[in-house]
N, C-alpha and C positions, 0 to 999 in steps of 0.2 A: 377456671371452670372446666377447661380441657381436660386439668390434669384429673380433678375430680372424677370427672367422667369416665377416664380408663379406670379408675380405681374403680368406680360400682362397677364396670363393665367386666372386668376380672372378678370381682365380686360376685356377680349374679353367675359365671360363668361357673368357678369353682363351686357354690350350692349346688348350679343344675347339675354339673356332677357327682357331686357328693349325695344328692340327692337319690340322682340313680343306682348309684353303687349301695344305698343304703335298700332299694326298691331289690337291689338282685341279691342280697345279703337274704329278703328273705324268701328269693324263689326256690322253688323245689328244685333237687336234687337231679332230676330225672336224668337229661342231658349235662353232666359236671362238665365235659368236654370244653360245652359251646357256651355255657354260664362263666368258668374259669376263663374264655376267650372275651367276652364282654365286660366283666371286670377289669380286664387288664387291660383293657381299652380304654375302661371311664380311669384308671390310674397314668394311662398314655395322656390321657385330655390334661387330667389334672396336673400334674408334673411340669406340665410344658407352663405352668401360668406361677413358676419359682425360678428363682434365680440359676438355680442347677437342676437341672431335669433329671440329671440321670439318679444324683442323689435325691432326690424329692421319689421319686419312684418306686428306689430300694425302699424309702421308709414308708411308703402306701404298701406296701407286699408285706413289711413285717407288720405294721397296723393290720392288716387284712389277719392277720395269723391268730390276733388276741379273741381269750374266747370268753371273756371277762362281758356278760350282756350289760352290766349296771353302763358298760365304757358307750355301748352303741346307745344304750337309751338316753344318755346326756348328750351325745351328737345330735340324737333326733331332738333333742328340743332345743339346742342350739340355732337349727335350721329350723325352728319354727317360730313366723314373724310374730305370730302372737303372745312370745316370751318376751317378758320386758326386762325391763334392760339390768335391773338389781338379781330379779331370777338367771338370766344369762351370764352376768359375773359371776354369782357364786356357783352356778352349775360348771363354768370353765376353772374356776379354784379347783372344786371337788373333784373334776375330771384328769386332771396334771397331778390333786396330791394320791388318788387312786395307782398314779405311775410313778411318782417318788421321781424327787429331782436327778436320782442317780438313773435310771431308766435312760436307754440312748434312745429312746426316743421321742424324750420329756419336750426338747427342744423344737423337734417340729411337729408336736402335736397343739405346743403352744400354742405357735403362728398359725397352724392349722385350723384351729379352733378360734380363735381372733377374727381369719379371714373367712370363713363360713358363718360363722353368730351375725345378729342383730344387733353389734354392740357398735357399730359405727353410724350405723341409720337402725333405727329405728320406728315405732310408733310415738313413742313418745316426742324425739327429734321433730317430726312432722308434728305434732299438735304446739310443740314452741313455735315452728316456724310460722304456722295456720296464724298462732298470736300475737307473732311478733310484726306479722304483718296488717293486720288490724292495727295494733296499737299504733305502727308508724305511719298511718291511714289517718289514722288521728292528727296527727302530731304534724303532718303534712312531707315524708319524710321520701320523697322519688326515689331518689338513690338504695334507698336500706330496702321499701316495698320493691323496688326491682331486685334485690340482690335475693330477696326473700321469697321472689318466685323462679327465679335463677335456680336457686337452690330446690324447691318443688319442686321443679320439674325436670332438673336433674335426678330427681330419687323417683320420682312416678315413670320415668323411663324405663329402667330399669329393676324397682321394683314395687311396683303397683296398689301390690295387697298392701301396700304398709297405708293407703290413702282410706283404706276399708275403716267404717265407722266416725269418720271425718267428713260425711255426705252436707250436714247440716252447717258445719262452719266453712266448707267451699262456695254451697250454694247462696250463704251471706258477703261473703265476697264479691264473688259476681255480682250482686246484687249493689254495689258501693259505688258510685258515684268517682270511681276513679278509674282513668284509664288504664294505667299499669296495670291494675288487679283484675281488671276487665280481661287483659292480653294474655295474663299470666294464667290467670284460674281456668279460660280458655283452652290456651296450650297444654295447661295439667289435663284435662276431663279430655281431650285430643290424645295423650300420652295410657293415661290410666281410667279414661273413663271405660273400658269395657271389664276392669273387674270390678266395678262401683254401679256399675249397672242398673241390679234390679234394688236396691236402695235408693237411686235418684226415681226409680216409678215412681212411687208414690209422691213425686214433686212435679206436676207438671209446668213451674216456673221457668227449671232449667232452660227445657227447649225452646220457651218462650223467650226468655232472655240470649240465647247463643243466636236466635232466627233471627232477635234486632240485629245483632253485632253484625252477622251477615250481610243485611239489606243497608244497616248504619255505620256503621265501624271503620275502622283502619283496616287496610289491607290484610294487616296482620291480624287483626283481630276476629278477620271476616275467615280467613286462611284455618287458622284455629278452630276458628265454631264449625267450620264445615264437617272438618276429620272430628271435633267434639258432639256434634250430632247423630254423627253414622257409628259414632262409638257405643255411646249411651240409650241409640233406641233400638229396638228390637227388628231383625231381620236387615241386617248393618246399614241400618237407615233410610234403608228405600222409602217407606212410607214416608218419615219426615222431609227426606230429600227429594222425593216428589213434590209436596205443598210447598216447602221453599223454593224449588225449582218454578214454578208454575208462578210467582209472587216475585220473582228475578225477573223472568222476562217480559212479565206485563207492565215491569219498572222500567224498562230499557227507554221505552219513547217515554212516560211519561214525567221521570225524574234526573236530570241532569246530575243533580249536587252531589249523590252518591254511585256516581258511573263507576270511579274507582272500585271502590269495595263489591259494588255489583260483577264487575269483570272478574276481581279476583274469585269470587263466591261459585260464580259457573266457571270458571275457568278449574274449580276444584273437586266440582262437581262431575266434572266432566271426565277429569283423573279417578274417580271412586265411584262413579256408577254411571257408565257409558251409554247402558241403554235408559235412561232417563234424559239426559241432554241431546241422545238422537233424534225424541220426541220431538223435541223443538228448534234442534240443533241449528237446521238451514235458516230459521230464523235471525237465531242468534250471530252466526256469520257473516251474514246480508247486512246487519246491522252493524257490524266493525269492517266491515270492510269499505260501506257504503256513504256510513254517519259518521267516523272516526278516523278511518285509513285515509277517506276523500277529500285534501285540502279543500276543495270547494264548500263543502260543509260547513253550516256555521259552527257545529259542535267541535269542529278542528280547527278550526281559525284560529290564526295566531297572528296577536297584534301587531299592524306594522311596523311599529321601531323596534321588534324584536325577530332577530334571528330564528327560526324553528329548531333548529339541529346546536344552535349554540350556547343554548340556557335549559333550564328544567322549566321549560313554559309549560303552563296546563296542558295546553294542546300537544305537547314533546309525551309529555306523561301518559295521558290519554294514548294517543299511540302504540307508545311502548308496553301500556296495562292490554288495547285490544290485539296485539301480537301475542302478547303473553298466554292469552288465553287463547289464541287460539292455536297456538303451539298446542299447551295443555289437552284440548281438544282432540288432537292427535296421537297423545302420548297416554292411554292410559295407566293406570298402576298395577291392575289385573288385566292378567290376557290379552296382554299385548300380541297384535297382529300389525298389519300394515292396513293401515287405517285409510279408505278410498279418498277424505278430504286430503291428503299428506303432499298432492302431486298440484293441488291450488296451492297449499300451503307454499311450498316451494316458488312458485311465480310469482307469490307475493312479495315474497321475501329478497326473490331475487330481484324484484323490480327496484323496491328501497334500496337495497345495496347498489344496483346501475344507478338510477334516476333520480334517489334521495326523497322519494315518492312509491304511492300505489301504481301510479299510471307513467308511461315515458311519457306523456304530455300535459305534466305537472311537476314540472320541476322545483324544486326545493328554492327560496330563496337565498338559498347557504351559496347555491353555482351560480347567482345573478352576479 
């Protein structure tokens, strides 16, 4: 899947260039100077992402030269995701026999045109995957459904629009009764929910279904719906991460069995919209540090023929989930400053590291 991923990641790279270079192809003349300097820059970018740079360069300067418009009009729909995948074969035919195999530059306008098209991902690609994951939904098939949003959300990463028009067989997905497709379709609408956007309006199930995964879910799933909330609602989720926020911490005292996922949720909240969990923030603190940090706590207690520090006991978990958050707390993802909680954060931390504990007069039974 790594390898996969540098290849879309070269992939989308080489379009966003080609793209611009095709954007300054048709600016005006005015300054030729400082246009001829930006070109050769989008051909500097591009170059560097072939195996030979300097020769990949020459041949973007002669490509630059051709004054043949049919050559530019079949790049531009190469680079456009809504060309399917029989129309971008035969517009890449037509484009190489336009320059005859004798042409020196047949050969890397080839590859050129291979690795900017839609002929590797696609729309289509995405609606087998969308089915094939169903089907093995059916079939009861973990492995294939994981591999099947593996691959999702490899391509919604990096590129997006191709999820466009596929609104209604995601949001059945989510909607299935299985966890995988839960985590997955999740982390896709987290990846690519903000050019899928104003298509999910008119569903207000979505946010309904990501706000359980939040309050219910696995870690990961709660992780997921948070960035897939702030993705898909309007003004990057503050409204909806408000009502969710508000429904996390009035759960803190009164439901134990999803502390996990609750921790994770504001702990993510916390990272994407700062001044929402400041609202309540000292709450939420008091509360891990006091009900979770504090071996005396029944909520921390750890059974006595069990080690704390030696197994993944609840209470080990717990722990390590209210640290985690309140790390997060401190770190946000926008406009990071030095965050006034950072210098508690610190003597906490340092405390468990001395003492194996919040407090030196709570020693861990790990140093009994």
């Amino acid at each position: 899947m790594k390898a996969l991923e540098q290849i879309l990641l070269q992939k989308q790279r080489l379009q966003q260039e080609m793209l611009k270079y095709m954007s300054l192809r048709q600016t005006s003349q005015e300054d030729a100077a400082d246009l001829q300097k930006r070109i050769l820059g989008c051909f500097r970018s591009m170059s560097r992402l072939f195996s030979d740079a300097v020769k990949a360069e020459e041949y973007l300067n002669m490509l630059h030269q051709l004054k043949d418009e049919n050559i530019w009009k079949m790049f531009t729909s190469l680079l456009d995701c809504a060309t399917t995948f029989n129309n971008a074969w035969s517009i890449r035919v037509d484009l190489l026999k336009s320059l005859g195999e004798k042409h020196e530059l047949y050969d890397f306008v080839s590859t050129l045109s291979m690795r900017c098209s839609y002929l590797l991902v696609n729309k289509e690609y995405v609606k087998e995957i969308l089915s094939a994951a169903s089907e093995q939904k059916s079939i009861g098939n973990t492995k294939h459904i994981s591999s099947c949003m593996d691959l999702l959300t490899a391509i919604s990463s990096f590129f997006p629009s191709l999820l466009s028009g596929f609104e209604e067989d995601i949001i059945e997905l989510l909607k299935e009764d299985n966890e995988v497709l839960k985590e997955g379709i999740a982390h896709v609408l987290s990846k690519a929910g903000g050019n899928i956007r104003e298509q999910l309006a008119s569903s207000s199930s979505v946010a309904l279904l990501l706000e359980r995964l939040c309050l219910e879910g696995t870690r990961k799933q709660a992780k997921y719906s948070v960035h897939a909330l702030a993705a898909i609602t309007k003004d990057d989720g503050l409204m909806a991460l408000s009502v969710l926020y508000k429904r996390l911490v009035d759960l803190l005292e009164e439901k134990k069995v999803h502390l996990p996922s609750i921790l994770q949720s504001l702990g993510c909240i916390a990272q994407i919209a700062m001044p929402i969990f400041e609202t309540r923030g000292e709450e939420i603190i008091s509360f891990i540090t006091k009900k979770i940090l504090d071996c005396s706590d029944d909520t921390a207690k750890v059974s006595a023929d069990k080690s704390e520090w030696g197994d993944s006991s609840h209470s080990c978990l717990l722990k390590i989930y209210g640290i985690k958050t309140l790390v997060k707390s401190c770190l946000p993802c926008k406009d990071a400053q030095v965050h006034p909680g950072i210098e508690k954060l610190m003597d906490i931390l340092k405390s468990i590291l001395t003492y194996g504990d919040i407090s030196p007069n709570m020693i861990s039974r790990y140093y009994e």
